[in-house]
C-alpha positions as CSV (number, residue, x, y, z in Angstrom):
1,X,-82.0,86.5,17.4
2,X,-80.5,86.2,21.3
3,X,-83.8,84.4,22.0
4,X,-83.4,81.8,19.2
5,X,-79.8,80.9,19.3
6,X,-80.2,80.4,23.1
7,X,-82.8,78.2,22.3
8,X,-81.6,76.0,19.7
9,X,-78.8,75.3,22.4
10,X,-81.0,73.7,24.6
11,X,-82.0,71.1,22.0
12,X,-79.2,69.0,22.6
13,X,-79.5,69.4,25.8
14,X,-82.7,68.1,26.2
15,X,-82.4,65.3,24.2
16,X,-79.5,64.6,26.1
17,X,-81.9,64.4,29.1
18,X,-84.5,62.8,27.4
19,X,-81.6,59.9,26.4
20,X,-80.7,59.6,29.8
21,X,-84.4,59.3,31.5
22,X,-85.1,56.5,28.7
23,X,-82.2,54.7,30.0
24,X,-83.2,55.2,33.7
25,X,-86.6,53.8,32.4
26,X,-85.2,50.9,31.2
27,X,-82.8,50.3,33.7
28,X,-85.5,50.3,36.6
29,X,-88.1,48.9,35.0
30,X,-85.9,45.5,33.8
31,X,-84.2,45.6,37.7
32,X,-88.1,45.8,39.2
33,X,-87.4,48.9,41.1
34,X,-89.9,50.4,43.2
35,X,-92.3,52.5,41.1
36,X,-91.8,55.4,43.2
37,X,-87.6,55.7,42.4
38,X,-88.5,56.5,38.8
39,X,-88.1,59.5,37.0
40,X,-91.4,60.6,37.0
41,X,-90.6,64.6,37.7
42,X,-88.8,64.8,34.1
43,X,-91.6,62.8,32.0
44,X,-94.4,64.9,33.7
45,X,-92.5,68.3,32.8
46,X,-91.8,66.9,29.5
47,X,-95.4,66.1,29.3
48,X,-96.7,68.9,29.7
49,X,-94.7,71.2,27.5
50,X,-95.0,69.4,24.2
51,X,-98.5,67.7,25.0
52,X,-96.9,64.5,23.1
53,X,-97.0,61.1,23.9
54,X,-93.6,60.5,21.6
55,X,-91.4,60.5,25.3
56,X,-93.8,57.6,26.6
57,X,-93.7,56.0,23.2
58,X,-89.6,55.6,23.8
59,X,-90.0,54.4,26.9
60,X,-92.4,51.8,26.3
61,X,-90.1,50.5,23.5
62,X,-87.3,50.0,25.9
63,X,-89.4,48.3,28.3
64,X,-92.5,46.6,27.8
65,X,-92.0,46.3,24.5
66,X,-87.9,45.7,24.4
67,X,-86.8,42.4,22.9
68,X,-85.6,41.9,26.3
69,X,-89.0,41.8,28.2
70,X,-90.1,39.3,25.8
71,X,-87.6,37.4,26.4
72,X,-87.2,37.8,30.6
73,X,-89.9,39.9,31.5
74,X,-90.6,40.8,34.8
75,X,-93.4,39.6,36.5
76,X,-97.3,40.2,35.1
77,X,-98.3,42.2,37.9
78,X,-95.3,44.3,38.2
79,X,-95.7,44.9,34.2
80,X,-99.2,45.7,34.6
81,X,-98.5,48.1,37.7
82,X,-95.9,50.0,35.6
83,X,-98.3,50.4,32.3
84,X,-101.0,51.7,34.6
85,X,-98.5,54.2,35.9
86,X,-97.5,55.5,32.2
87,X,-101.1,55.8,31.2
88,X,-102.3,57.7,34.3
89,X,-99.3,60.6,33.8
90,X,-100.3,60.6,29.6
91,X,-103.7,61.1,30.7
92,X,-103.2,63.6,33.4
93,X,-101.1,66.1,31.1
94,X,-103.7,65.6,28.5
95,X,-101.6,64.0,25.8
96,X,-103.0,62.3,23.1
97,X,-103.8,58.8,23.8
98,X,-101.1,55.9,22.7
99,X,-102.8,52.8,21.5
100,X,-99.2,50.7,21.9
101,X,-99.6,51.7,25.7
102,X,-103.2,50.7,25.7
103,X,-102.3,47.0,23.6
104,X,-99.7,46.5,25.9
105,X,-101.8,46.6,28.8
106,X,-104.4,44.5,27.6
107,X,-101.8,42.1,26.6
108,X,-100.6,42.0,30.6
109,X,-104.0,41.9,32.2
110,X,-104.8,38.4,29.6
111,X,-101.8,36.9,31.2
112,X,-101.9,34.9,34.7
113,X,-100.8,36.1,37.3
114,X,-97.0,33.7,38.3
115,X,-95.5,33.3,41.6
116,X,-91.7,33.9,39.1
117,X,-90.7,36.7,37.3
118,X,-87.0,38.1,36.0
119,X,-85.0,40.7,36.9
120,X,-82.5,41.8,34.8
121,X,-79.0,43.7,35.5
122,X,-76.5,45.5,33.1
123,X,-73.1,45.4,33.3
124,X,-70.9,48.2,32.5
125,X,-70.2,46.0,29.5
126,X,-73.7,46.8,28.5
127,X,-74.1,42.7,28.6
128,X,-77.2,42.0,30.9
129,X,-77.8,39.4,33.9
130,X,-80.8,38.2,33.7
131,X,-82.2,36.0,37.0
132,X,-85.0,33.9,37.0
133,X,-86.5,35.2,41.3
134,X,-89.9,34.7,43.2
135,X,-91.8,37.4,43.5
136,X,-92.7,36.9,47.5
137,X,-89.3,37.5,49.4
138,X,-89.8,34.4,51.0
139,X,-90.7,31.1,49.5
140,X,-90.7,27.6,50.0
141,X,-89.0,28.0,53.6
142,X,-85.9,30.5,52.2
143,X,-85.1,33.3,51.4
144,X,-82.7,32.6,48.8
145,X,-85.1,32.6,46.0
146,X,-84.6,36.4,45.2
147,X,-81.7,38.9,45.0
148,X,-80.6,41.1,47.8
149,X,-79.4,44.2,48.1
150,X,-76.0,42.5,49.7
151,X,-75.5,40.4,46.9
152,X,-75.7,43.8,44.6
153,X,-73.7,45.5,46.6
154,X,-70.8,42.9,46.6
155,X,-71.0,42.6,43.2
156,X,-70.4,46.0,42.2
157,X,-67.5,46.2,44.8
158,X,-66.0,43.0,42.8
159,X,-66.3,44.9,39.8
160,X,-64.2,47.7,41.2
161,X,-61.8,45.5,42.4
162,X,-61.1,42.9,39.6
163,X,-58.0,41.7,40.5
164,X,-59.1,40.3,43.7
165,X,-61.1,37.1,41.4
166,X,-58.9,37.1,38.0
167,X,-57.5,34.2,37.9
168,X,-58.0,32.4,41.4
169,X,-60.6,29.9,42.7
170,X,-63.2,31.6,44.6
171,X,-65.6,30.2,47.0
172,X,-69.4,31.5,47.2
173,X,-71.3,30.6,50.3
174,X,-75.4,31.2,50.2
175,X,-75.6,31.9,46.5
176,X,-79.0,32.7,46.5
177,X,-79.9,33.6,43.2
178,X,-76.5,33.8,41.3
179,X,-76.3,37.7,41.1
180,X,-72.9,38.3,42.3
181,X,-71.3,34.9,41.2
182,X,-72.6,35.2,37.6
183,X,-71.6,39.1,37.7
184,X,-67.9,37.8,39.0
185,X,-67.3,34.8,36.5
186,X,-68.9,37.4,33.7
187,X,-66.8,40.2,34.5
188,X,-63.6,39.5,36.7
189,X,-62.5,36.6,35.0
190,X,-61.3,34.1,38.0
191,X,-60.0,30.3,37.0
192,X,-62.5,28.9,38.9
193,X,-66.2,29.7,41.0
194,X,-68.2,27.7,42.9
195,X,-71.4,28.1,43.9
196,X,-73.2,27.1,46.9
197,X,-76.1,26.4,49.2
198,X,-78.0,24.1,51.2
199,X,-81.6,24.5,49.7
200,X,-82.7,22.3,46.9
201,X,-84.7,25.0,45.8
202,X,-82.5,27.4,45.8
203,X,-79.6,25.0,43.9
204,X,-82.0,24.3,41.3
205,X,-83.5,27.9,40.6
206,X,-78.9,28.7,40.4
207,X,-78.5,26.1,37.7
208,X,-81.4,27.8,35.7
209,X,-80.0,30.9,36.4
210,X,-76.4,29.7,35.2
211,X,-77.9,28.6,32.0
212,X,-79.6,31.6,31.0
213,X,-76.6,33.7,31.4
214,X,-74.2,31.3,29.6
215,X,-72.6,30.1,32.6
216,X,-73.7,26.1,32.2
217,X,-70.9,23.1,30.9
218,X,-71.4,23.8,27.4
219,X,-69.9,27.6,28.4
220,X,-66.8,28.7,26.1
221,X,-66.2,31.0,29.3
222,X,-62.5,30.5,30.7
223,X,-64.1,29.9,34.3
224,X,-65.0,26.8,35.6
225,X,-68.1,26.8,37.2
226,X,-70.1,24.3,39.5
227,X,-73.1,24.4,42.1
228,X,-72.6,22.7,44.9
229,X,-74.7,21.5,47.6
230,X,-73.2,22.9,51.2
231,X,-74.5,22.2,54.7
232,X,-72.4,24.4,56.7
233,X,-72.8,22.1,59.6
234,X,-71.6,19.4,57.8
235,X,-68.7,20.6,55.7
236,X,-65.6,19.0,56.5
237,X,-62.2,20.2,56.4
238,X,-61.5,17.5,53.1
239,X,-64.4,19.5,51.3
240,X,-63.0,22.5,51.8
241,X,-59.7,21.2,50.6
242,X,-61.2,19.6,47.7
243,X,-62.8,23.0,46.5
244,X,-59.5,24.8,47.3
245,X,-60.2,28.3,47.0
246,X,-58.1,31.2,47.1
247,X,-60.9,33.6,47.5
248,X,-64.5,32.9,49.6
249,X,-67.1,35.0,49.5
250,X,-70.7,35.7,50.9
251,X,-73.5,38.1,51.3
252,X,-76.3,38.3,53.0
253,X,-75.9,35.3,55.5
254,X,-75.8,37.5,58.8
255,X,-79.7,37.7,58.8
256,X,-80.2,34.9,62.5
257,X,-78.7,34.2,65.4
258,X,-78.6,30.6,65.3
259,X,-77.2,30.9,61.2
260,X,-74.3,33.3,63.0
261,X,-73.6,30.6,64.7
262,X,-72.9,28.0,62.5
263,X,-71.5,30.8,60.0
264,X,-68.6,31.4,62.4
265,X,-67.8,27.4,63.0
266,X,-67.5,27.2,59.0
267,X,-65.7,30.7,59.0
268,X,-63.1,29.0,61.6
269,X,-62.6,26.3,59.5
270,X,-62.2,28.3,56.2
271,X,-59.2,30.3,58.0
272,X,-57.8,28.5,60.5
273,X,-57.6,25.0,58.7
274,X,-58.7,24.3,55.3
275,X,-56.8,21.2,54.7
276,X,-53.7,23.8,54.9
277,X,-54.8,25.9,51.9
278,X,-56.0,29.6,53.3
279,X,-57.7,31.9,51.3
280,X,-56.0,34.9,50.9
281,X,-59.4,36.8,50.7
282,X,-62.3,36.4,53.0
283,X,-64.8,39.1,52.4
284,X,-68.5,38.8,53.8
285,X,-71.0,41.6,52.7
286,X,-74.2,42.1,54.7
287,X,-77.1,44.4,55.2
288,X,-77.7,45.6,58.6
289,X,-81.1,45.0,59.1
290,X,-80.9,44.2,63.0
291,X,-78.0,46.2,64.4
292,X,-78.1,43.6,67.5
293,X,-77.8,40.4,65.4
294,X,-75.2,41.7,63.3
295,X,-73.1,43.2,66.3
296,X,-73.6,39.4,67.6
297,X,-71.9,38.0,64.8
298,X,-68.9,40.4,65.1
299,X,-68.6,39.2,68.9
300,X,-68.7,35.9,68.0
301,X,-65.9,36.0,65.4
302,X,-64.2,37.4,68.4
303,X,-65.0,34.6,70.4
304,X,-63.4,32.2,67.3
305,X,-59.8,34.2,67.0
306,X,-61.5,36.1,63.6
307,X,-60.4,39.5,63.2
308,X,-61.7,41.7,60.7
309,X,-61.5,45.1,58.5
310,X,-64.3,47.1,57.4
311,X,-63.8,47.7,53.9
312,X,-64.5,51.2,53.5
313,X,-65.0,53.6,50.5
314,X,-67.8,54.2,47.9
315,X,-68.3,51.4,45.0
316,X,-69.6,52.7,41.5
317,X,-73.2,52.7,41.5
318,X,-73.6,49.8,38.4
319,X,-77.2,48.5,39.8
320,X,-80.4,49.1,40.4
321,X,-81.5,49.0,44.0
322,X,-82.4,50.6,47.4
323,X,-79.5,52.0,49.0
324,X,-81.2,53.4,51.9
325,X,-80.3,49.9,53.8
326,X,-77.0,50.0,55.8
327,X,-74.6,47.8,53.9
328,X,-71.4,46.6,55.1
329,X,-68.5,45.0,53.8
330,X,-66.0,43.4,56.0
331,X,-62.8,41.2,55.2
332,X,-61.7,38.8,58.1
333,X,-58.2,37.2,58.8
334,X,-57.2,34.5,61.6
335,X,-55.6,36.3,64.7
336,X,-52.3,35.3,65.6
């Protein structure tokens, strides 16, 4: 009787974990992640003790087969990669085969092969962010055709901090893809956000983006939003001005020497001038892929009378992404 009642305990247990591992599933496979970050330990263990395929048959209806996918789906070949992955762990424990898994691939390998595929992010809202990115990291001369893990990072740290964006007019350098900017105006509620870059690509590939998550001129959203184009070398003191923001942002523009170095003459601008309007935030969020580069840029704010604070403390982990990348955060001021 001991043996029973302990086990009917577990039930709700494990279909707490099974609920979770979906939603993992789901999570990663609509965010792209790397195949290998994926719970595979839990679906092999479930697997093999009830030698059913219903666990893969959840899965695949919150990926692959979500209304979602049909909708955004990732790209063909990261679809197909996935698929083959489910079907070599169902055949591996044995488990009796799942034609849906099967029709699904076949569906994927009939389908050519695109340079664009989505990725799609959930809010703590549950609402999702779905972006329109290449699949190669670097295309058509920039890399601002996909999200990085900056951009994710400053985004999740805006949505722990709110009341920095509600109601003020915030300033987006290098917008890349839209991640954080559409995550900000969706969730933070600021008057105003603009978003920018120099790219044509890049510009174009943000107004899709904008669109798709309801964030175009036909929004009902409070926040007014536009794209604009910005040269950094060319941005005048007037522009600035004109834009007026209270907040600027950025991440993942410390990536070159010769960018730093035009980042920090537009940096000077933004805080020492400005047409007489200073932000009262600057916060610029980078990953430390060269340690030397990124120590350059600090010495060079230096040079320019920029001080800054690194902004320390965990953020909520809201995203998929890999965190194994040094990220920093850092705020800067004009030194008296």
């Amino acid at each position: 009787m001991m043996e029973r009642a302990e086990l009917n305990k577990d039930v709700p247990s494990r279909k707490q974990n099974r609920a979770d591992i979906v939603k993992q599933f789901q999570s990663r496979f609509f965010a792209t992640s790397r195949l290998v970050l994926f719970p595979w330990t839990f679906l092999e263990n479930e697997l093999e003790r009830s030698k059913s395929s219903d666990l893969i048959l959840e899965i695949l209806k919150q990926t692959c087969l979500h209304a979602l996918c049909r909708k955004f789906p990732p790209s063909p070949r990261y679809r197909k990669c996935f698929l083959s992955e489910l079907i070599r762990r169902v055949e591996t424990a044995g488990c009796e085969p799942l034609d849906e898994l099967y029709d699904a691939l076949a569906e994927i390998v009939a389908a050519q092969e695109v340079a664009e595929g989505y990725r799609t992010y959930i809010l703590p809202c549950g609402d999702p962010v779905s972006l329109l990115e290449n699949v190669a990291l670097i295309s058509e001369g920039t890399t601002g055709l996909v999200t990085w893990e900056a951009a994710l990072y400053m985004a999740e740290w805006a949505l722990d901090h709110p009341q920095i964006f509600a109601g003020r007019n915030v300033l987006e350098l290098g917008s890349g893809v839209g991640l954080t900017g559409v995550a900000v105006c969706r969730s933070c509620g600021p008057s105003s956000y603009v978003f920018t870059d120099c790219h044509q690509s890049v510009l174009q590939r943000l107004r899709e983006n904008l669109s798709i998550n309801g964030l175009n001129k036909t929004s009902t959203s409070r926040t007014r939003v536009s794209v604009q184009e910005l040269d950094w070398t060319k941005v005048t003191e007037e522009c600035l001005n004109d834009i007026g923001a209270d907040v600027v942002i950025a991440a993942d523009v410390v990536y070159d020497p010769d960018v730093v170095v035009v980042l920090v003459q537009l940096l000077s601008k933004i805080l020492k001038h400005g047409g007489g309007q200073v932000p009262t935030e600057v916060l610029i969020c980078s990953t430390v892929r060269n340690p030397q580069t990124y120590a350059g840029f600090k010495r060079s704010l230096s040079v320019a009378g920029i001080g800054h604070r690194v902004m320390s403390g965990a953020v909520n982990h809201i995203f998929e992404y890999n965190r194994e990348s040094e990220i920093e955060l850092v705020q800067l001021f004009a030194c008296q």
